[in-house]
N, C-alpha and C positions, 0 to 999 in steps of 0.2 A: 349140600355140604361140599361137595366136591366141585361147584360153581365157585363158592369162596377161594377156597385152594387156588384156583387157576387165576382169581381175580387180581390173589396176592402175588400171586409169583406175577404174575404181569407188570401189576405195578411198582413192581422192584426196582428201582435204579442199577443199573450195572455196577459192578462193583470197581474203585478207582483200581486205574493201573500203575504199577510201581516206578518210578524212574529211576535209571539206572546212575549212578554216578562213578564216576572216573576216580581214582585210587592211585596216588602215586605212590609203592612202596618203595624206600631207598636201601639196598642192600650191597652189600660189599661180599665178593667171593675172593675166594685165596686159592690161587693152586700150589704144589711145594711138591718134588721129587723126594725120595726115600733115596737117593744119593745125597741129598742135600744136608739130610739128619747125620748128626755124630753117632757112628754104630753104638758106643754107649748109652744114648740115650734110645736107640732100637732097642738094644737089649733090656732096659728099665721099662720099655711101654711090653714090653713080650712077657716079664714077668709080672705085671701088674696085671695083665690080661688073663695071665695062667693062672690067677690067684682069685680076681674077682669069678673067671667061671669058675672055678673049685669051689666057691663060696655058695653059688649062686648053686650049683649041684647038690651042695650039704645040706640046703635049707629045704 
């Protein structure tokens, strides 16, 4: 029995190896200063933050 075992595994072929292929992803980054923003809209994105964690706390 354990002659079979050995026989099979021998006569296994290797298993294929993967090739790797090249990926171009195309992305866009943005950088932007917080002097840049109108204080009103700071103060619009601060309340909306203060509101969604409140939310997120309630639940």
């Amino acid at each position: 029995m354990m002659k079979n075992w050995f026989n099979k595994l021998l006569g296994k072929d290797a298993a294929p190896k993967r090739k790797k292929v090249q990926i171009n992803l195309n992305y866009e980054a943005h950088s932007f200063k917080l002097q840049d923003l109108d204080t009103e809209v700071v103060e619009d994105l601060n309340k909306q933050d203060a509101r969604l964690s409140q939310e997120k706390l309630t639940k």
